[in-house]
C-alpha positions in Angstrom: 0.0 0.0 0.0 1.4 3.3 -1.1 1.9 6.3 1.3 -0.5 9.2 0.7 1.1 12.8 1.4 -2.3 14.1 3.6 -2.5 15.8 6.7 -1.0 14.0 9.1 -2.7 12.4 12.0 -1.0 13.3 15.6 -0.6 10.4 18.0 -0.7 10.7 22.0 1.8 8.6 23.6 0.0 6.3 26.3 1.4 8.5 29.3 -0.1 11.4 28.0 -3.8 10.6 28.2 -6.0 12.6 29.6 -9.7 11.9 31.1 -12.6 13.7 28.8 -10.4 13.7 25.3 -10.3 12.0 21.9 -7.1 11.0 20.6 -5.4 9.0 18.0 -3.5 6.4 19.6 -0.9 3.6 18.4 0.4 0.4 20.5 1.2 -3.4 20.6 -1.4 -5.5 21.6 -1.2 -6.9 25.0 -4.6 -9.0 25.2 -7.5 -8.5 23.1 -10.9 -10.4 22.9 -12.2 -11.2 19.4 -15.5 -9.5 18.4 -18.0 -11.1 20.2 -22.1 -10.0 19.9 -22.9 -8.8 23.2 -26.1 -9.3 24.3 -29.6 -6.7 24.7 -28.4 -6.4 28.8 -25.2 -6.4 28.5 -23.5 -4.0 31.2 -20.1 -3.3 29.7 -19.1 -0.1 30.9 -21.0 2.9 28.2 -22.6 0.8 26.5 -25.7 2.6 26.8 -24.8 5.6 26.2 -22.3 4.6 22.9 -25.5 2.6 21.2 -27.9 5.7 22.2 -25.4 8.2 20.6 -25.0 5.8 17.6 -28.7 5.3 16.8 -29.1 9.3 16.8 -27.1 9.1 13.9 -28.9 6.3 12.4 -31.8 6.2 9.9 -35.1 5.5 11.9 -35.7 2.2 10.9 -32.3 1.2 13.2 -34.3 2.0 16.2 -37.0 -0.2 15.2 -35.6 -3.3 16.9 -37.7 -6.0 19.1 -37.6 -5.4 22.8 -34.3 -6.9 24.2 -32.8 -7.3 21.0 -29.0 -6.0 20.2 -26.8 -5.9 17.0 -23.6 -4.2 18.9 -20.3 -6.1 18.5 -17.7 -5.9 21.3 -14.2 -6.2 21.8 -12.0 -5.7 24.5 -7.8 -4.7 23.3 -5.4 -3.7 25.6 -2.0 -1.6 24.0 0.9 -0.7 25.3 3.8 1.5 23.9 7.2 2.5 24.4 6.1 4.6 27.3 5.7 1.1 29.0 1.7 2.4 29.8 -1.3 -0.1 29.4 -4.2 1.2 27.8 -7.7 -1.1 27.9 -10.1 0.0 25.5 -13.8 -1.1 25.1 -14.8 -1.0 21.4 -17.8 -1.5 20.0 -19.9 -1.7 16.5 -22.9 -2.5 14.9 -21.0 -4.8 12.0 -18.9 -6.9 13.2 -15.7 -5.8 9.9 -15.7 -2.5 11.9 -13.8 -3.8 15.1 -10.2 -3.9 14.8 -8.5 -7.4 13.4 -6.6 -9.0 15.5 -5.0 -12.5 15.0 -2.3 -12.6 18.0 -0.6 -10.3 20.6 2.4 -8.5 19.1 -0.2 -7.0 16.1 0.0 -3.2 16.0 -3.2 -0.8 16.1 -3.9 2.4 15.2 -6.9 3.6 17.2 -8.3 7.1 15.9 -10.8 8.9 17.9 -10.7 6.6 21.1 -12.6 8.6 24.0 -10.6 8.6 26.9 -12.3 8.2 30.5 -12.0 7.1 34.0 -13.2 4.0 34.6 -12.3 2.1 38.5 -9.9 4.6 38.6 -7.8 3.9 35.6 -8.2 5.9 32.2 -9.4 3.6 29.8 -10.5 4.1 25.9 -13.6 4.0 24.5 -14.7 3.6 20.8 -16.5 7.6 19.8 -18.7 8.4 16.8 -16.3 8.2 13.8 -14.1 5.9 15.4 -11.3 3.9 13.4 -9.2 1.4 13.6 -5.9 0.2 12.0 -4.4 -3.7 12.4 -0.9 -4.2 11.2 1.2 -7.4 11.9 3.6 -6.5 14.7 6.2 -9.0 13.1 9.5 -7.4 12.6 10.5 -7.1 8.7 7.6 -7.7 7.5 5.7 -5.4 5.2 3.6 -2.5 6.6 0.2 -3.7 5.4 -3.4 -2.5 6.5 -5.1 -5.1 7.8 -8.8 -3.4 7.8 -12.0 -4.2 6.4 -15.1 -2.1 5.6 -13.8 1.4 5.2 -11.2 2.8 2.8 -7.9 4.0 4.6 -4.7 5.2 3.4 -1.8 4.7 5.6 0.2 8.2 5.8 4.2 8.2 6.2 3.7 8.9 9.9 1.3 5.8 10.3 4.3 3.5 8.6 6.5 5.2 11.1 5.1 4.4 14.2 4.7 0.7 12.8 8.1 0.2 12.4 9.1 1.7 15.6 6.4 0.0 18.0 7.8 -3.4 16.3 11.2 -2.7 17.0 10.2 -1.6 20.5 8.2 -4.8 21.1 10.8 -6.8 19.6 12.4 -7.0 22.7 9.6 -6.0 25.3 6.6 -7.9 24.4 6.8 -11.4 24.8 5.0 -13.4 22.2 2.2 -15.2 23.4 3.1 -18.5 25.2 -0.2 -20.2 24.5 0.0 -20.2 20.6 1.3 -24.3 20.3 1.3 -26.6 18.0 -0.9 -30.1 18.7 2.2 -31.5 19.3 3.2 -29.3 22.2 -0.2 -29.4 23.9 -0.8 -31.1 27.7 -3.8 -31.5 29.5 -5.5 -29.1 31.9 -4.2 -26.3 29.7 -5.8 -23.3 28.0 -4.1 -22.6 24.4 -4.2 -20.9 21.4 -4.7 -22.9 18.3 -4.0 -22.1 14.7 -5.7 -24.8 12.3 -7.7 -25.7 9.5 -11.2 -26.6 9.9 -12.0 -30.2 7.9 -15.4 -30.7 9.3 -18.2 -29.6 11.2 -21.7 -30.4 12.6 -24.2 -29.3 15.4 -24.4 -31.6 18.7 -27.3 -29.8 20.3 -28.4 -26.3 20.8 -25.7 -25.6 23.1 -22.9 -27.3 21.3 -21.3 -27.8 18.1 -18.5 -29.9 17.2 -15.2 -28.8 14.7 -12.8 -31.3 13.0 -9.5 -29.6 12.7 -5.2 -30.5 11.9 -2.5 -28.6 11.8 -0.1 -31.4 10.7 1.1 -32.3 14.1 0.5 -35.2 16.5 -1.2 -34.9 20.3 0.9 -36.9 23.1 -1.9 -38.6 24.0 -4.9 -39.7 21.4 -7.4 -37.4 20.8 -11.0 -37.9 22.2 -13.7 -38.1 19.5 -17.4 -37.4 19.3 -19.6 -40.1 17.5 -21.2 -38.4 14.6 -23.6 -41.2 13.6 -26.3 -39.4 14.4 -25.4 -36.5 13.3 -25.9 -33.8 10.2 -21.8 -33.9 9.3 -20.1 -32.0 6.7 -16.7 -32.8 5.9 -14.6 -35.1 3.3 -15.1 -37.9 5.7 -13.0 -40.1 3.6 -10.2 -37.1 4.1 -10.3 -37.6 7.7 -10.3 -41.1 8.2 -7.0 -41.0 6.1 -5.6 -38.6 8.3 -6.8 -40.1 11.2 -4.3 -39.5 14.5 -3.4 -36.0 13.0 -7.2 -34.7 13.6 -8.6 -33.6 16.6 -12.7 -33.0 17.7 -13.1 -30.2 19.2 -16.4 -29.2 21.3 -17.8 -25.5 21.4 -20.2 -24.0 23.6 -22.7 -21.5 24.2 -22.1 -17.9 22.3 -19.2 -19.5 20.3 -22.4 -21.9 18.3 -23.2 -19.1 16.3 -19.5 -18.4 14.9 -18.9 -22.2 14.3 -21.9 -22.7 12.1 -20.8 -19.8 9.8 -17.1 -21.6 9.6 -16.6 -22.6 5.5 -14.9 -26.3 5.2 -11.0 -25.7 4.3 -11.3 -22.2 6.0 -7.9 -21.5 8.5 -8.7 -20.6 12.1 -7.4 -19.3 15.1 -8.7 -20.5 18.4 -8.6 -18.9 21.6 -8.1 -20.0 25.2 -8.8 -23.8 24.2 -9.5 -25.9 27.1 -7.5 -29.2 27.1 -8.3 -32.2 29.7 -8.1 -36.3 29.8 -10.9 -38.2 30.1 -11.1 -41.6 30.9 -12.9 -43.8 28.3 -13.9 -46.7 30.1 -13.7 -46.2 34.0 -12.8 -50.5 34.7 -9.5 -50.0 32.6 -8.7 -45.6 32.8 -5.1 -46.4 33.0 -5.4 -48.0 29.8 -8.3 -45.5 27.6 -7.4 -42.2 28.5 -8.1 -39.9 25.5 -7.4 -35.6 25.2 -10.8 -33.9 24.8 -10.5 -30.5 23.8 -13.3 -27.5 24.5 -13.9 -24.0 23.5 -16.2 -22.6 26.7 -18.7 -20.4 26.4 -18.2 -16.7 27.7 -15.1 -14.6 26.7 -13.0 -14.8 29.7 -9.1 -14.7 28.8 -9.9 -13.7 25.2 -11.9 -16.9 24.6 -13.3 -17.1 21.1 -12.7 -18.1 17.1 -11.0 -15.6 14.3 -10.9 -16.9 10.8 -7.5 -16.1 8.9 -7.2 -15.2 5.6 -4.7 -16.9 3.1 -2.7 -14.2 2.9 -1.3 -14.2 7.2 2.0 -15.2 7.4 1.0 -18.1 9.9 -1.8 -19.3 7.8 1.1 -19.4 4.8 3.5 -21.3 8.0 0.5 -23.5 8.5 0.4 -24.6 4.6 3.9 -25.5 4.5 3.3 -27.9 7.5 0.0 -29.1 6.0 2.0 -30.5 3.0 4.9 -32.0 4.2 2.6 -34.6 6.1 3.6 -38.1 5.0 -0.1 -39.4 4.2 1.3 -42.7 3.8 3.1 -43.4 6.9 -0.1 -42.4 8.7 -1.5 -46.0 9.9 -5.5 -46.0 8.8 -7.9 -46.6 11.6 -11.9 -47.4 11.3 -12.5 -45.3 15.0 -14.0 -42.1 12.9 -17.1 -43.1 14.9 -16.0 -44.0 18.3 -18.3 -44.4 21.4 -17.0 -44.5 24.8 -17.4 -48.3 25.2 -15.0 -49.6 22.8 -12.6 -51.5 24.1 -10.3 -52.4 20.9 -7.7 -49.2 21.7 -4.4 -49.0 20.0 -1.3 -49.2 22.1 -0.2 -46.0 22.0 -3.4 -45.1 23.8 -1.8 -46.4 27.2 0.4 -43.9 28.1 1.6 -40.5 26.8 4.2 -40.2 24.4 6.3 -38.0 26.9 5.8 -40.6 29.9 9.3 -41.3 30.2 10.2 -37.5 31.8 9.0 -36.5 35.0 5.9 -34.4 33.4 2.9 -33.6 35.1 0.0 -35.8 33.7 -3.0 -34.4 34.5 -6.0 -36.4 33.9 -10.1 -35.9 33.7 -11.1 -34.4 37.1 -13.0 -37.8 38.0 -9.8 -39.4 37.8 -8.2 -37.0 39.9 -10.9 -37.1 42.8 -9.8 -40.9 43.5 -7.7 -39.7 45.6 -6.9 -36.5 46.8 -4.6 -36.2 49.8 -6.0 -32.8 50.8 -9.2 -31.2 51.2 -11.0 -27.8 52.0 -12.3 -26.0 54.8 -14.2 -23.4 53.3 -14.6 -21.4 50.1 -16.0 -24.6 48.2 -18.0 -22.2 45.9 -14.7 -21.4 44.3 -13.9 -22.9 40.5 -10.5 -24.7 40.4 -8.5 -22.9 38.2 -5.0 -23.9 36.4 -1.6 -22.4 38.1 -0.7 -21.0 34.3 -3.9 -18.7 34.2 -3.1 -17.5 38.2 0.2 -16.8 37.3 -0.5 -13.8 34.9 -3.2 -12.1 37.3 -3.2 -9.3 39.8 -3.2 -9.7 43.5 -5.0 -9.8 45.8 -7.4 -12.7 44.8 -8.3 -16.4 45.8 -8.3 -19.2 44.3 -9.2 -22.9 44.2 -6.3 -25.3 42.7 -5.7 -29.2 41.7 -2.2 -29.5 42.0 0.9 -32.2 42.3 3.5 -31.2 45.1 6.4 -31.3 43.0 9.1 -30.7 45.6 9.2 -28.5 48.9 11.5 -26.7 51.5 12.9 -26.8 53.7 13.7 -31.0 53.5 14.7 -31.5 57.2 11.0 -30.6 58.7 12.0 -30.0 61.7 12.9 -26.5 60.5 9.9 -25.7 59.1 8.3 -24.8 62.5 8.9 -21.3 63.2 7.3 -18.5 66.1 5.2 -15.9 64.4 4.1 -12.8 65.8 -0.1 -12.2 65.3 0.6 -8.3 65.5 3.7 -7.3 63.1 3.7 -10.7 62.0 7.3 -10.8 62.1 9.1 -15.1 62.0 12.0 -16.3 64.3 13.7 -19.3 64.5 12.9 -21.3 67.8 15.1 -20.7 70.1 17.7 -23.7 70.5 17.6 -25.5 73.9 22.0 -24.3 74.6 20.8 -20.7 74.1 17.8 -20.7 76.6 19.9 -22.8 79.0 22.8 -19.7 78.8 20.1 -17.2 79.4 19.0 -19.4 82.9 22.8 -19.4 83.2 23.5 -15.5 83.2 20.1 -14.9 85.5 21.0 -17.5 87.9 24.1 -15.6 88.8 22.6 -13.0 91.0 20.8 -14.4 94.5 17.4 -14.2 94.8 16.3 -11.4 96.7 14.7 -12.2 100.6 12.3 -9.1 100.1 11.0 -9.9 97.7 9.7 -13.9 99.1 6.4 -14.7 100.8 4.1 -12.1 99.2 0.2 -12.0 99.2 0.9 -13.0 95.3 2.8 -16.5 96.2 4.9 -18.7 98.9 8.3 -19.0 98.4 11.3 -22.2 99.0 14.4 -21.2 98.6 17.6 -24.1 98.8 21.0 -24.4 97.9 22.5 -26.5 94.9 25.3 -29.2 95.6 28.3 -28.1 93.7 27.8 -25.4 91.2 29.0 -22.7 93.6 26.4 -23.2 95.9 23.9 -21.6 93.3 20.5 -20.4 95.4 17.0 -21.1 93.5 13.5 -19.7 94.6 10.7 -21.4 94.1 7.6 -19.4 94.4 4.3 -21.4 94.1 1.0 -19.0 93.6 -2.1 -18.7 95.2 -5.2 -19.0 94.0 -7.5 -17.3 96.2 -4.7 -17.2 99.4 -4.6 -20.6 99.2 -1.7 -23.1 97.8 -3.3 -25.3 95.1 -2.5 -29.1 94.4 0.7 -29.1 92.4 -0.9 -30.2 89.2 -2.9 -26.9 89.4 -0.4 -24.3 90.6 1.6 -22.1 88.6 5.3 -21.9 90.1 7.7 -18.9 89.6 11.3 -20.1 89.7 14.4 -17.7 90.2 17.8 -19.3 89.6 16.7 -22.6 87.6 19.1 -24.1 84.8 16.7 -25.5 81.6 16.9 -28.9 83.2 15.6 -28.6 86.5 13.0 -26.5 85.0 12.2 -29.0 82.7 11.6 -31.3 85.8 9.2 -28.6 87.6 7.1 -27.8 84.2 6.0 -31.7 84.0 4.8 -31.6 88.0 3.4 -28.5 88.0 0.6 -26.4 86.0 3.3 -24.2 84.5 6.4 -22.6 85.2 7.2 -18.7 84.8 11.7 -18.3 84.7 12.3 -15.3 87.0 15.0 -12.7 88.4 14.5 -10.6 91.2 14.1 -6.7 90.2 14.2 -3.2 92.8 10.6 -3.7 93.6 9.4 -7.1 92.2 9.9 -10.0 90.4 10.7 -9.7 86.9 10.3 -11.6 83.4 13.9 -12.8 82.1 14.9 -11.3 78.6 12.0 -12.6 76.2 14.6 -14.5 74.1 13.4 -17.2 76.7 10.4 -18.4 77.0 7.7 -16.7 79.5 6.0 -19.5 80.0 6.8 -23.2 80.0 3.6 -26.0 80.4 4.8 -29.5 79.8 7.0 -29.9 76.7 6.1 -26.2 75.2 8.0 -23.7 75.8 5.9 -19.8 75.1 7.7 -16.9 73.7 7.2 -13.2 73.8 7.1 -11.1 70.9 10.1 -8.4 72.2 8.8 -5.5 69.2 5.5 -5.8 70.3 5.6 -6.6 73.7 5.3 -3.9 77.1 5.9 -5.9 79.9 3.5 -5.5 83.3 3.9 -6.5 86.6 4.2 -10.1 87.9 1.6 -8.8 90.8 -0.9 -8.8 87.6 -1.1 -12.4 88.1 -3.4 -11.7 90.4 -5.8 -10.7 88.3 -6.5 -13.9 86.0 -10.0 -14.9 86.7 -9.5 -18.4 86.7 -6.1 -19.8 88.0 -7.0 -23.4 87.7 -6.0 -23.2 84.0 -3.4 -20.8 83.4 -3.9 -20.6 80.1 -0.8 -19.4 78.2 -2.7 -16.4 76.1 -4.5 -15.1 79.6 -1.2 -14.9 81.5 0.6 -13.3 78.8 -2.1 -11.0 77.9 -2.2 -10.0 82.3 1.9 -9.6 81.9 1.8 -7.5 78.7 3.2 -9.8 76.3 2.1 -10.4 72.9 2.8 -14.4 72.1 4.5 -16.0 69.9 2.9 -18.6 67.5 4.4 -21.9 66.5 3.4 -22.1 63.0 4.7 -24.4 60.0 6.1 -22.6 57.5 7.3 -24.5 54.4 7.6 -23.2 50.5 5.2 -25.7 48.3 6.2 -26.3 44.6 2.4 -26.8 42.9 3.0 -28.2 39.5 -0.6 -29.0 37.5 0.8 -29.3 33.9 0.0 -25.5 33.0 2.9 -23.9 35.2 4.7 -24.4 38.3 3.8 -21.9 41.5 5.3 -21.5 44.7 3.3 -20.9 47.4 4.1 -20.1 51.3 2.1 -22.7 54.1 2.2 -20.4 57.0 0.3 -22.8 59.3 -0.3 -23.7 63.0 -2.4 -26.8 63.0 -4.9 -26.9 60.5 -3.2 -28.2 57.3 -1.4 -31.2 59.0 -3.9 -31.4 62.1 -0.4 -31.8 63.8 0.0 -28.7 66.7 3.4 -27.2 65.3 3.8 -26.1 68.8 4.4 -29.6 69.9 6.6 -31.0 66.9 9.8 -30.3 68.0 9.4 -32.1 71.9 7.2 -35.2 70.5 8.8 -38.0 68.4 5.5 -39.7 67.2 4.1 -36.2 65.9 7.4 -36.2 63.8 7.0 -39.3 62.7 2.9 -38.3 61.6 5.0 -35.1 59.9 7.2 -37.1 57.8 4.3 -39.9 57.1 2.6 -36.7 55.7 4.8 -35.6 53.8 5.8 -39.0 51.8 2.5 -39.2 50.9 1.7 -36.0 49.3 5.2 -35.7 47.8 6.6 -39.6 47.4 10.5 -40.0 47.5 12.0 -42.2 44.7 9.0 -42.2 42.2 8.1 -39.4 39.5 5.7 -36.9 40.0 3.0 -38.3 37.4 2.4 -41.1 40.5 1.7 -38.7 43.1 -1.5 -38.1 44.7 -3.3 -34.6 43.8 -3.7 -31.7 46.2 -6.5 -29.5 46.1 -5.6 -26.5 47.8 -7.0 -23.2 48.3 -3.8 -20.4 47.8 -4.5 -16.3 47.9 -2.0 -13.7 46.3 -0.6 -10.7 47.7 1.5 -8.3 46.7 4.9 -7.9 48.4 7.1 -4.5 48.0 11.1 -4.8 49.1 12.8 -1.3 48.3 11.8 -0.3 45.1 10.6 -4.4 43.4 7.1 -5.1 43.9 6.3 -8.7 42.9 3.4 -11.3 43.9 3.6 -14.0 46.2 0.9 -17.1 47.1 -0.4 -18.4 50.6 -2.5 -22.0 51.4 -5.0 -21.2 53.7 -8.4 -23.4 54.5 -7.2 -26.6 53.2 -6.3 -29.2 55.3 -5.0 -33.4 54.9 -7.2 -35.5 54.4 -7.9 -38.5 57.3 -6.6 -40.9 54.8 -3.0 -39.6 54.9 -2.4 -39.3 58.6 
């Protein structure tokens, strides 16, 4: 297409934009949703007031449409330029040529009178009377062509300019898109992008149609097919059967019916967000029929939808190439065209994927994967699973539901994973080892305990002499509860002087035990590096940011002393506690992507206390039981047992990097793995 010397258009960079204008704008496609007809209700942002501004300009009989009836295509396109700013706009049209034509991200559009407006409180664009819109392919090299339809344009030198800089510029900042694959490259429990020729069609029911498509390439696993005896078919049957294991069946829903029925026989196609999952065929032998079934939802989430190519795209031209360098003869003729979901005479490549040698996620038909699941959830059922490669490109903060294999984890020794968490500034520390509380006893124990300060209102006090040791003194100081000394196994005891040992002792005959020093006026806690409290095994910690520490005399004033419940005495002494918690870093791997995500845990996901790990043998034991189930030592990971999990993302800012992080919360083992 030649240049035409007219009055040149004037661009406004993305960081420019300005709420209330029109402007010409150019960028790479970032994401884009492919025309769809949007329905009489629909509640896209304007839409009411675009289509009312619209059929002002119309003849009359435009208006004279049936109640609830709408002709307005939609499409959603977000840009981005060398300003590194993201632009969304909402477009719309009454035919459907008018909308921009898009095939992938990387193409380059020229947007010209695009309303800007605030919108959530981010400018966004919106198509304006007059609107325009030019496509080019963003592909480096290539020629600057006008990809348009409907209305005459002429591309002016400054048009071809901006091309050919936006391409260079998105050369080496916008990625190409990862889900365009070949058949070939395909796994389950995947959304992709699909360029293909269609070979034959027909209509299922009123919600579904069915497409026969190839692109010359072979699935790992063999491809699920829809009987069509019964129904209206059109296609070169004979063509398919001969290329039998190089054609796939693929089922559309919903709003996407309309779009397949128009689809012409030999056309090329580009499918979006194509939904991939096994299915077992017969559920007495699965391990042996599993086939790939492959969907096209209804709705338009991620882009979801069908674009016809025309003979003259680049990949369409890519796509013949591969078309006819297929070796019809070495393609081994089968008579399962027609093949219900009882046949039982499967080839043997149908037994395992081709790929089942490396250590792959497999992921099978969700039926398969509810035989066993070594987790489950606590809440939030109404959630939809979704796959780790679609959470991995979205904001934070959401939630989401997740069907995953625990690839690998950290840290490997467990007992390191239990850590002390502080509720308030939610701070982690290590748990203090037993030598380092033992030196803090040692460095109180060397001052004597002071005689003042013994027999109070508050508690009794023993004090004796150690053998050896330098005649160390300890105080024992056993509380009251109501004036009176409870029985042992009800009294809390306040020891001045004590090593970690004879401590140890004391904390398994009585209620509790509170490590001491004496102070100018009263008793005092030790440093909170030790623990505040010790009952049984568990030793309590103090949080020392957070904490303001009260008087012992406050003991006094717990209403039931029986107990001595670690939260009311340190909540009476000022302290803010420390919580054991789990924390381990969880690999997920579902066959889409791979995500990290933090357990930050007490007791619920193990049912294991984390505060009582560290003192009891068997609970370690149940801890590494647990763990060789959901992540099995010396096999590969298509053998382990699914998790279903519930993770949320948040953001997480360190110095000037922001990035996104994921937590399991509400999911716990299931009984079965204990």
């Amino acid at each position: 297409m030649s240049l035409v010397p007219v009055a040149p258009y004037t661009y406004t960079p993305l960081n420019l934009l300005k709420d209330g204008t029109v402007v010409n704008v150019c960028g790479v496609v970032k994401f884009f949703k492919p025309p769809y007809l949007s329905k009489g209700t629909d509640k896209l942002q304007n839409l009411h007031t675009i289509t009312k501004h619209w059929t002002k300009n119309k003849p009359n009989k435009t208006k004279q449409k049936r109640q609830g009836e709408s002709n307005d295509y939609c499409s959603v396109v977000t840009i981005v330029d060398q300003t590194d700013v993201k632009l969304t706009c909402m477009l719309f049209s009454r035919n459907y040529e008018d909308l921009p034509v898009i095939y992938k991200v990387g193409d380059i559009v020229c947007f010209r009178g695009l309303k800007i407006q605030v919108y959530k409180n981010e400018l966004q664009g919106i198509s304006n009377y007059g609107f325009a819109s030019l496509t080019f392919d963003g592909t480096l090299m290539s020629p600057v062509t006008l990809r348009t339809s409907g209305k005459n344009f002429n591309i002016t030198a400054l048009d071809h300019n901006m091309v050919e800089a936006l391409r260079a510029w998105a050369s080496t900042h916008v990625p190409p898109s990862p889900t365009l694959l070949p058949l070939s490259d395909v796994h389950p429990m995947q959304y992709c992008d699909l360029t293909c020729q269609l070979l034959g069609k027909a209509e299922v029911d009123g919600t579904s149609f069915l497409l026969k498509v190839w692109d010359g390439t072979r699935t790992k696993f063999p491809s699920w097919r829809v009987c069509i005896q019964d129904l209206v078919f059109e296609g070169d049957l004979s063509h398919i059967l001969q290329l039998q294991n190089l054609v796939i069946d693929i089922v559309v829903y919903d709003n996407h019916v309309q779009m397949a029925k128009s689809l012409k026989i030999g056309s090329f196609l580009r499918i979006y967000s194509l939904h991939t999952k096994l299915q077992p065929v017969n559920s007495e032998s699965m391990t042996s029929l599993i086939r790939l079934e492959f969907h096209l939802h209804g709705g338009t989430s991620y882009g979801r939808g069908i674009r016809v190519l025309p003979e003259s795209n680049p990949d369409v031209d890519q796509l013949k190439r591969a078309l006819e360098s297929v070796d019809l003869a070495a393609i081994q003729p089968s008579n399962d065209t027609c093949q219900s979901e009882d046949e039982d005479d499967e080839d043997e490549d149908c037994l395992t994927p081709s790929n089942s040698g490396s250590d792959v996620v497999s992921l099978y038909a969700v039926e398969r994967c509810q035989q066993f699941c070594a987790t489950k959830l606590i809440d939030h059922h109404y959630l939809e699973k979704t796959p780790l490669h679609a959470i991995l490109k979205q904001r934070a903060p959401q939630q989401y539901r997740i069907l995953a294999k625990l690839r690998s984890y950290e840290p490997r020794r467990l007992f390191q994973s239990v850590k002390l968490l502080c509720p308030k500034c939610h701070s982690l520390q290590d748990v203090p080892c037993e030598e380092n509380v033992d030196k803090i006893f040692q460095d109180a124990a060397t001052k004597s305990p002071e005689s003042k300060l013994q027999g109070t209102s508050l508690y009794d006090s023993e004090v004796w002499t150690t053998q050896g040791q330098g005649g160390r003194h300890v105080a024992v100081h056993f509380v009251k509860t109501d004036g009176v000394l409870p029985p042992s196994e009800e009294c809390l005891i306040l020891i001045e002087g004590g090593r970690l040992c004879e401590i140890s002792k004391l904390s398994s005959m009585f209620r509790g035990v509170i490590p001491v020093r004496s102070g100018p006026e009263d008793l005092e806690l030790l440093d909170l590096s030790a623990p505040f409290l010790i009952r049984g095994k568990v030793c309590h910690y103090g949080c020392k940011q957070c904490s303001n520490l009260k008087s012992i005399q406050n003991l006094s004033t717990i209403p039931n002393k029986r107990l001595w419940i670690p939260s009311s005495v340190a909540e009476v002494l000022g302290i803010v506690p420390l919580q054991y918690v789990f924390v381990m870093t969880f690999s997920f791997d579902d066959g889409t992507g791979v995500l990290d995500a933090y357990l930050k845990d007490s007791e619920k996901f193990f049912q294991i206390p984390a505060s009582k790990v560290l003192t009891d043998d068997s609970l370690q034991g149940t801890l590494e039981k647990v763990m060789n189930v959901i992540c099995p030592p010396g096999i590969k990971i298509d053998a382990y047992p699914w998790l279903e999990c519930l993770i949320k993302s948040y953001n997480v800012t360190s110095g000037t990097e922001q990035r996104i992080c994921y937590q399991i919360f509400d999911t716990t083992v299931a009984e079965d793995t204990i």
